[in-house]
ZADO-1210 file (C-alpha; in nm, 4 decimals, padded with zeros to 6 digits):
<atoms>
<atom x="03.1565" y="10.4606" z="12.1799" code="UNK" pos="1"/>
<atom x="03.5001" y="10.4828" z="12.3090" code="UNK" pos="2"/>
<atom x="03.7379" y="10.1257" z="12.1760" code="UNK" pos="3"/>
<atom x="03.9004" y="09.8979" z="12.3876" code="UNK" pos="4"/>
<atom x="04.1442" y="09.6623" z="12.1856" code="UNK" pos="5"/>
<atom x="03.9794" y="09.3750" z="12.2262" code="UNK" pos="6"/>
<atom x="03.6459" y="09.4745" z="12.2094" code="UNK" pos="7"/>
<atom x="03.4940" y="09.5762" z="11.8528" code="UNK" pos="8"/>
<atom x="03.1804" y="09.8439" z="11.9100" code="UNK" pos="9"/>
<atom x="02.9250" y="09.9286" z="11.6501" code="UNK" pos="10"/>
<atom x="02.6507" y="10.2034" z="11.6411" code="UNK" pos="11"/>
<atom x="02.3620" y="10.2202" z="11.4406" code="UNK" pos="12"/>
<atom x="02.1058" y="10.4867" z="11.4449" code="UNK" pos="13"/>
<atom x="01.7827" y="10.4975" z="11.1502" code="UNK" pos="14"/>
<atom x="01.5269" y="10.8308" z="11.2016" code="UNK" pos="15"/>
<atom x="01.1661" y="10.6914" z="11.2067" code="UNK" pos="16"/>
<atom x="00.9504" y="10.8154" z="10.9202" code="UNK" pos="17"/>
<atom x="00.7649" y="11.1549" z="11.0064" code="UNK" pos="18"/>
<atom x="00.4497" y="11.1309" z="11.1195" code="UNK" pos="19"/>
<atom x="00.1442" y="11.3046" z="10.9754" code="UNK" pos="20"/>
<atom x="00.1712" y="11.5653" z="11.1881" code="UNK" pos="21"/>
<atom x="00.4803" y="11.5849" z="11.3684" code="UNK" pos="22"/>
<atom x="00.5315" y="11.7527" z="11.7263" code="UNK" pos="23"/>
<atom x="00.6607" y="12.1259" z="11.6798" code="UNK" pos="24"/>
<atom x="00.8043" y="12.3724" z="11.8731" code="UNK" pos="25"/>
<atom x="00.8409" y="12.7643" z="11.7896" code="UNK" pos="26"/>
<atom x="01.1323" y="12.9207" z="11.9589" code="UNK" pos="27"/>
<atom x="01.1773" y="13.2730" z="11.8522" code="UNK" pos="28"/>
<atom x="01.2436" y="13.3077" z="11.4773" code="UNK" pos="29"/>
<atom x="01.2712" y="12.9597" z="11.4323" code="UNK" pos="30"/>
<atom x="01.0282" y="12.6244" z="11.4180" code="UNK" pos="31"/>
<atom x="01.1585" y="12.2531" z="11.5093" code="UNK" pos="32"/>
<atom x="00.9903" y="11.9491" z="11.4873" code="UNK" pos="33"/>
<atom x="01.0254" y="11.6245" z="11.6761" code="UNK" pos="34"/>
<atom x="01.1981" y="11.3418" z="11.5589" code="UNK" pos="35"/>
<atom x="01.2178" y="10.9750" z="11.6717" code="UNK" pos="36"/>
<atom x="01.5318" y="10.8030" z="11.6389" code="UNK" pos="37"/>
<atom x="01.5744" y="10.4175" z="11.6564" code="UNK" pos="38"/>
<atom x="01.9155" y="10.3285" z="11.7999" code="UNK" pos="39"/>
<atom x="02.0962" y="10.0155" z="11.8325" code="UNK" pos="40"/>
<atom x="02.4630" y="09.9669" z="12.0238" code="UNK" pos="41"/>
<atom x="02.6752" y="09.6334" z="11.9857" code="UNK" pos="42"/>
<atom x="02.9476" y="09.5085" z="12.1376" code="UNK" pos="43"/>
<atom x="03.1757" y="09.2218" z="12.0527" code="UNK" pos="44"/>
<atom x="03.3908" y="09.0741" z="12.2899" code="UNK" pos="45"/>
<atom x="03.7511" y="08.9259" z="12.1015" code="UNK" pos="46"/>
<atom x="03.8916" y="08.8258" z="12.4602" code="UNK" pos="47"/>
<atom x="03.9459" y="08.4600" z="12.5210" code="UNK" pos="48"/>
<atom x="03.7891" y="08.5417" z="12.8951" code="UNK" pos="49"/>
<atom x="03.4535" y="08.7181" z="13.0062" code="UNK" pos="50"/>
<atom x="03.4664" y="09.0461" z="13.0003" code="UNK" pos="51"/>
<atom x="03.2092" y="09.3935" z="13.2148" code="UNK" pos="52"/>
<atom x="03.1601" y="09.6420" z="12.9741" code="UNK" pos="53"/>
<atom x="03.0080" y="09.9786" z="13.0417" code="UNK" pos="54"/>
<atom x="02.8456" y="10.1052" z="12.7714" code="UNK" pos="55"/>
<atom x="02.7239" y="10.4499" z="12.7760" code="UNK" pos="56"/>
<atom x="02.4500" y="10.5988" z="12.5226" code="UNK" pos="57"/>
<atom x="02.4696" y="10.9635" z="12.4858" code="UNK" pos="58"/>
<atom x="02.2448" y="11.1483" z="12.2651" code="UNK" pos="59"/>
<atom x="02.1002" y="11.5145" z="12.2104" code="UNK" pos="60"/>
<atom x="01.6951" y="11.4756" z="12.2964" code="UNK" pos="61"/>
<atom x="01.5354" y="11.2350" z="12.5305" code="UNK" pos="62"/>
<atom x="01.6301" y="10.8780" z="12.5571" code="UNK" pos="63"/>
<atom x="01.2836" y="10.7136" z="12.6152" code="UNK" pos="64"/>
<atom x="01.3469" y="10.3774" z="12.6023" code="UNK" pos="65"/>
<atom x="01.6357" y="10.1377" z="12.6382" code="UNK" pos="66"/>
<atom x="01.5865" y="09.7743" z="12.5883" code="UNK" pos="67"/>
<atom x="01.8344" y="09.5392" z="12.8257" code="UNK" pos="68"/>
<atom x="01.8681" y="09.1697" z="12.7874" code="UNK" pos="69"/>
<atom x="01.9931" y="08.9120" z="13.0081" code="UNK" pos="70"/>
<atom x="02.2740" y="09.0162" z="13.2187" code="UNK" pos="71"/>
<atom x="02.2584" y="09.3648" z="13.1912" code="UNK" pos="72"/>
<atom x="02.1944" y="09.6577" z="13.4019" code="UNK" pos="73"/>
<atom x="02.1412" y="10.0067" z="13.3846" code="UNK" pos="74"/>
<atom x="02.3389" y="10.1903" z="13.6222" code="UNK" pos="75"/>
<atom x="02.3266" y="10.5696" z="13.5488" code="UNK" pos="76"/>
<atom x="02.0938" y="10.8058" z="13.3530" code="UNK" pos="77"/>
<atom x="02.1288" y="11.1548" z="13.3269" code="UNK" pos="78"/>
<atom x="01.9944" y="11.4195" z="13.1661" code="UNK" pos="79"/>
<atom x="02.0945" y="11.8120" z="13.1309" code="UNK" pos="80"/>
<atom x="01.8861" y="12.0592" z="12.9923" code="UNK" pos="81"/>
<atom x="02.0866" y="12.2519" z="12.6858" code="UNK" pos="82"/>
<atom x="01.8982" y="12.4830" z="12.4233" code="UNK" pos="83"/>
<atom x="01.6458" y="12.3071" z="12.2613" code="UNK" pos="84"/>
<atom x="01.7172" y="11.9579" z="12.3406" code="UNK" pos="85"/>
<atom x="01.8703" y="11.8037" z="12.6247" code="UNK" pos="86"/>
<atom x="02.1822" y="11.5858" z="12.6660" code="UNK" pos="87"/>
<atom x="02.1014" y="11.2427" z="12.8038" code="UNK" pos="88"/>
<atom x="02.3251" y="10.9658" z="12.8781" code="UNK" pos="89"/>
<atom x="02.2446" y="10.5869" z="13.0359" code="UNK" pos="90"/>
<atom x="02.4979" y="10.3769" z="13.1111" code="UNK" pos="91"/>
<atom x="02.4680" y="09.9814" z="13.1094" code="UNK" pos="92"/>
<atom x="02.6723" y="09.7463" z="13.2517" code="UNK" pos="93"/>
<atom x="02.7399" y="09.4197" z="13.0547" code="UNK" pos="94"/>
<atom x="02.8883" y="09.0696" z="13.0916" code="UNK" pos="95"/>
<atom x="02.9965" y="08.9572" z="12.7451" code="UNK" pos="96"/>
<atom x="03.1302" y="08.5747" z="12.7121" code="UNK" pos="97"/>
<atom x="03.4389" y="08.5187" z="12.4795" code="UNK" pos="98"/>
<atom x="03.3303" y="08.5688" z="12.1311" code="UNK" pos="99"/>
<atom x="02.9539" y="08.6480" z="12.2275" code="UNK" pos="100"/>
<atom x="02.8442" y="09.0034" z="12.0774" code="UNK" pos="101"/>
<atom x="02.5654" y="09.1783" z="12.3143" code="UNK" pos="102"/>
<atom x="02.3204" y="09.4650" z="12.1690" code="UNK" pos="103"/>
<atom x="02.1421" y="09.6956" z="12.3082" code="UNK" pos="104"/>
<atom x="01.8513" y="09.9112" z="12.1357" code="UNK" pos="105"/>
<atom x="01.7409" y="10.2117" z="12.2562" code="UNK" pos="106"/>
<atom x="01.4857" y="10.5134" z="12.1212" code="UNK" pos="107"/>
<atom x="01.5266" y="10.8536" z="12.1748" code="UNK" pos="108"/>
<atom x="01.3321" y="11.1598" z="12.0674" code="UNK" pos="109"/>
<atom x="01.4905" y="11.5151" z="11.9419" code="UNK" pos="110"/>
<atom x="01.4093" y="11.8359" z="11.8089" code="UNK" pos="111"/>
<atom x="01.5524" y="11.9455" z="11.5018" code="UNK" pos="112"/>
<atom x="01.5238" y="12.2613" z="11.3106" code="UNK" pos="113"/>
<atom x="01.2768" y="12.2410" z="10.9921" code="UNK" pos="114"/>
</atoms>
């Protein structure tokens, strides 16, 4: 998250508990499971007037799911295949009210080395 003055971001991010038997993937020498990450982006607006925000969620893996309330839209997703895991971005644009905080959650999936 990049800071605007007025505008107070916060990220949180909690890995989901592994899973009996994990996805893996072998790769040369080395073994990597899959991981599922539980993401949540929030945005508070100290403006005295509405405010569009663009919010963009970057991430090594594969964002599967992004959950968008009212008034907001996704208007980009990428993804670009690097090494093991690709690196995906969305981007949402927001209208935040003076004072109002919006979230947005979001789930992604990675491999990690284990």
């Amino acid at each position: 998250l990049t800071k605007a003055l007025s505008l107070e971001p916060k990220l949180e991010e909690n890995e989901r508990a592994e899973e009996a038997e994990p996805k893996t993937l072998k790769l040369e020498h080395s073994t990597y499971r899959q991981v599922t990450v539980d993401g949540k982006a929030t945005l508070k607006n100290h403006r005295k007037e509405k405010v569009t925000a663009e919010i963009t969620l970057r991430v090594s893996g594969v964002i599967e799911k992004v959950e968008l309330g009212e008034g907001q839209k996704e208007t980009r997703s990428v993804s670009i295949p690097y090494g093991v895991n690709p690196v995906s971005s969305k981007t949402v644009e927001t209208e935040i009210e003076p004072g109002a905080t919006v979230e947005i959650n979001y789930t992604y999936t990675s491999y990690i080395r284990y």
